[in-house]
N, C-alpha and C positions, 0 to 999 in steps of 0.2 A: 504494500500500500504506500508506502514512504520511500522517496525515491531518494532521500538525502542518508541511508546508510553509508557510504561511499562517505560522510564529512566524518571528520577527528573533531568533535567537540573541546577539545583540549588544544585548538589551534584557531580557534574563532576567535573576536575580540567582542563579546559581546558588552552592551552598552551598560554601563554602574547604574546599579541600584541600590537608593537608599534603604538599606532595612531595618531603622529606624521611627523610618515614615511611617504611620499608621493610615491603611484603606478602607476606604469606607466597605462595606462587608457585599455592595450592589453596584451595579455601572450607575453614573449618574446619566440622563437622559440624552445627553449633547454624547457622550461616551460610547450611548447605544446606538444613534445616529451615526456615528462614525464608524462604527467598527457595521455596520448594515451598508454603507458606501464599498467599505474592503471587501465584507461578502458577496454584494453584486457584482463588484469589478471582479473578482477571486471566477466568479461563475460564469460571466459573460467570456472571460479568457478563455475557457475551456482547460484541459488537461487534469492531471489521475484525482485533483479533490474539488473540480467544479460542482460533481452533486450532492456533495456535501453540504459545500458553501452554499450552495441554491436553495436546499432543505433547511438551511440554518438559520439563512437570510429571510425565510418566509414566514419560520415562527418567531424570529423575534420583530418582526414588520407585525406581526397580528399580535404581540403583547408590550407595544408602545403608541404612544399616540405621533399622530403625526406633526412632521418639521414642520407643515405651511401652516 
């Protein structure tokens, strides 16, 4: 399913996180809008986790109110 076996985790540079910071325990609404933009676009590209992102993108589209 994961076509990124082939990476070494231990050669990424992945970006610092404060883990200090306290999260709030839910997306906030502008959060959920955004990460719903990534799932569209993730779906409309195609390739091995567009039906995923499609499936994904449509229940959290029907358990938020809308941007306009």
């Amino acid at each position: 399913m994961d076509d990124y076996a082939h990476l070494d985790l231990d050669e990424i540079d992945f970006a610092p996180v404060e883990y200090d910071e306290e999260r709030l325990p839910l997306l906030t609404l502008g959060e959920a809008h955004v990460l719903l933009g990534v799932l569209r676009t993730v779906a409309a590209e195609g390739g091995p986790v567009a039906a995923a992102a499609d499936g994904l993108s449509k229940e959290i589209a029907a358990r938020i109110p809308s941007q306009d």
